[in-house]
C-alpha positions as CSV (number, residue, x, y, z in Angstrom):
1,X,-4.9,0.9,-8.8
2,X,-1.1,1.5,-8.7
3,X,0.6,0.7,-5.2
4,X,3.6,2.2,-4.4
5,X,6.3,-0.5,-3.1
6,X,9.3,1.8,-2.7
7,X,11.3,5.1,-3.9
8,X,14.9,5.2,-5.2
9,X,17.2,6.9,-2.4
10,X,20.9,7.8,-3.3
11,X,23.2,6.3,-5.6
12,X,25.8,3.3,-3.9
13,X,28.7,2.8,-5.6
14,X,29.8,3.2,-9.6
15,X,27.9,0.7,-11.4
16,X,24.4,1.7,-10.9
17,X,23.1,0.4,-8.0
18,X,20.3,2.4,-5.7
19,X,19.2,2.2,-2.0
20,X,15.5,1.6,-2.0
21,X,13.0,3.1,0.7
22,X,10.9,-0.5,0.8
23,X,6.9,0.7,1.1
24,X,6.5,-3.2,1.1
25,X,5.4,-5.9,3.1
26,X,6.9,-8.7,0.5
27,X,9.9,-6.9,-0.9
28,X,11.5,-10.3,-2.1
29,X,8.8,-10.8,-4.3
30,X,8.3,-7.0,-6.2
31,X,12.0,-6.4,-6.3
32,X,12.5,-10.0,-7.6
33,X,15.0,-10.5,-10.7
34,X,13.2,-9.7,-13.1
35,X,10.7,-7.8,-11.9
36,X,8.9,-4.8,-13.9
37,X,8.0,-1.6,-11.8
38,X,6.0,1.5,-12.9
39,X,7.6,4.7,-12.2
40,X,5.9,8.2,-10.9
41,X,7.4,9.6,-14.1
42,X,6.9,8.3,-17.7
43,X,10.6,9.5,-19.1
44,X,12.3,7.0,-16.5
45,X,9.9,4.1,-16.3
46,X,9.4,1.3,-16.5
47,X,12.2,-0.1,-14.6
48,X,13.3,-3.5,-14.6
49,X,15.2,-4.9,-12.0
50,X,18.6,-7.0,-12.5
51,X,19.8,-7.7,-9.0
52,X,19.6,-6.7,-5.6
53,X,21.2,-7.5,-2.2
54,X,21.4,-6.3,1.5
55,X,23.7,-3.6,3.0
56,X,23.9,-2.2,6.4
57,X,20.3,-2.7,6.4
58,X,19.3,-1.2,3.1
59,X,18.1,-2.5,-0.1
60,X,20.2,-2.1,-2.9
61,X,18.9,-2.1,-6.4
62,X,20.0,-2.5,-9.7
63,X,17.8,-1.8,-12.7
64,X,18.0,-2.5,-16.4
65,X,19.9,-0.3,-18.3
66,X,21.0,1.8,-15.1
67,X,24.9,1.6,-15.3
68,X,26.5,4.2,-13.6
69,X,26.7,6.4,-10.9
70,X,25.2,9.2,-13.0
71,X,22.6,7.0,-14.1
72,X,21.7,5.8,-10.9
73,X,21.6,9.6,-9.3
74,X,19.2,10.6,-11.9
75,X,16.5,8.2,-10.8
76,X,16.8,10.1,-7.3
77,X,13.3,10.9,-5.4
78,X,11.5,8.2,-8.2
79,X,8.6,6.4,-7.1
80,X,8.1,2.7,-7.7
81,X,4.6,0.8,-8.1
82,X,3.2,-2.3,-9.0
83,X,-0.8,-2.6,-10.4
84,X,-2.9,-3.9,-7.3
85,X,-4.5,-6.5,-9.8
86,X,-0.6,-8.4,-10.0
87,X,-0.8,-8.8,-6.4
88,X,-2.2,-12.0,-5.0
89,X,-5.2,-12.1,-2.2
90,X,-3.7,-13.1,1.1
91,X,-4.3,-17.2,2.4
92,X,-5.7,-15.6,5.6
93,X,-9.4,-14.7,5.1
94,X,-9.0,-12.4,7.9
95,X,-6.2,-10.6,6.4
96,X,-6.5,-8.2,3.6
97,X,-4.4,-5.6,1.2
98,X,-5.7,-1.7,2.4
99,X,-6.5,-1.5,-1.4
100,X,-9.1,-4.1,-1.1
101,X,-10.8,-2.3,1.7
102,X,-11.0,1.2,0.0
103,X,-13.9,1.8,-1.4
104,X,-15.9,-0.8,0.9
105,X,-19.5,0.8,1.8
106,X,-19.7,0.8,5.9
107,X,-23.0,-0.7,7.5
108,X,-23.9,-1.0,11.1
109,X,-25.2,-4.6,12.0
110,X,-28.7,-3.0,12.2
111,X,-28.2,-2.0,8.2
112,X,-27.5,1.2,8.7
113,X,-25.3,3.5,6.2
114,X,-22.3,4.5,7.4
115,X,-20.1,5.8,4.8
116,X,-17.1,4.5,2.6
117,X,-13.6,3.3,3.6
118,X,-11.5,6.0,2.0
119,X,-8.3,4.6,4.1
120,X,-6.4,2.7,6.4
121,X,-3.9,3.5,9.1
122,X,-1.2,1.3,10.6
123,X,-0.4,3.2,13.8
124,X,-0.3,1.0,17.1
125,X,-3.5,-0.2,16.1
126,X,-4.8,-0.4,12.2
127,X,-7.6,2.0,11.5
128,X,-10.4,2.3,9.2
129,X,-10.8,6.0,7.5
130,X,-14.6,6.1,7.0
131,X,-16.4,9.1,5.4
132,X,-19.7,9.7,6.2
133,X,-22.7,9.9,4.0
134,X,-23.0,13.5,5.7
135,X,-19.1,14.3,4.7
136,X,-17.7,13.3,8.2
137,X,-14.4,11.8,8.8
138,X,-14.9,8.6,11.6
139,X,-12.0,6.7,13.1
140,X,-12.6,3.0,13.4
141,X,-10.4,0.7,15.2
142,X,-10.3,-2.5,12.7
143,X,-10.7,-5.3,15.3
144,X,-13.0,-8.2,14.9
145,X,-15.5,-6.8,17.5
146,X,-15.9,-3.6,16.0
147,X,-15.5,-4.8,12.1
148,X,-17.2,-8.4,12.6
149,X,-17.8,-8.8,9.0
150,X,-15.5,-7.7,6.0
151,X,-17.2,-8.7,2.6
152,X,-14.9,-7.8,-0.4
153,X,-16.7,-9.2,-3.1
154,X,-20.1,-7.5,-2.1
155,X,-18.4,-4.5,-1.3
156,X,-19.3,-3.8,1.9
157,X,-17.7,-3.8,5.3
158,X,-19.9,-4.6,8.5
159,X,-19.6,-2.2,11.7
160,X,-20.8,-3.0,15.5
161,X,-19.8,0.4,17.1
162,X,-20.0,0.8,20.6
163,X,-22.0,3.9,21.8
164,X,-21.0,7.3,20.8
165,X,-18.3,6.2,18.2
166,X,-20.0,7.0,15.0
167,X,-21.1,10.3,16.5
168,X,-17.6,11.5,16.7
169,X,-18.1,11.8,12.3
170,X,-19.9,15.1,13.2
């Protein structure tokens, strides 16, 4: 599965650096010197980056082979991603990437069939995006007492909803 870690804003300066929306929680590791990233487009990718370094609070870029301003400009609006399988499983066994809980099957604690975890949301509070088996769309606040158990090897996800909440799917 390809992640998307950032997407090439404007042009700064003459010799080919970029400002870089970071979609990143570790940016110091996938922009690292060195680094190989996918592109959303085959004629500009891969990209491989040669520096980078703060300014006002933006992340500046500098790829392989990207010289110039012209250069730079023309990888405008381009998507960058890195292959879920390059990234590391977090130390924290109650912490996990969203693209290991996509696809999850969703049981209640009685063994009841949910759906499938077809998202997640970071708002004030994370949420899991579940589809019903019945093609319903359920809202579930990913806390320990409604998500006690969260197995990623057997592909499943363990729900204890309070009253009501699985209902809301129809």
């Amino acid at each position: 599965m390809r992640l998307v870690v950032g997407r090439i804003g404007r042009a700064h300066g003459i010799r080919g650096d970029v400002a870089v929306d970071v979609r990143t929680d570790d940016p110091e590791a996938r922009f690292a010197d060195g680094s190989v990233l996918e592109t959303d487009s085959a004629e500009v990718g891969p990209l491989t980056v040669t520096s980078t370094r703060r300014h006002s609070g933006r992340l500046l870029v500098r790829f392989k082979g990207v010289d110039d301003r012209d250069a730079a400009e023309a990888l405008r609006g381009t998507a960058l991603y890195v292959d879920s399988a390059d990234i590391a499983p977090l130390d924290d066994p109650d912490e996990f990437h969203d693209h290991e809980l996509i696809g999850l099957s969703a049981v209640t604690t009685e063994g009841e069939t949910v759906g499938t975890v077809e998202d997640v949301l970071h708002h004030a509070q994370d949420l899991l995006v579940i589809t019903t088996d019945g093609g319903g769309e359920v809202l579930v606040p990913f806390v320990a007492a409604l998500v006690p158990e969260v197995d990623v090897a057997g592909g499943r996800i363990v729900l204890d909803p309070p009253a009501g909440l699985l209902d809301l799917a129809d």
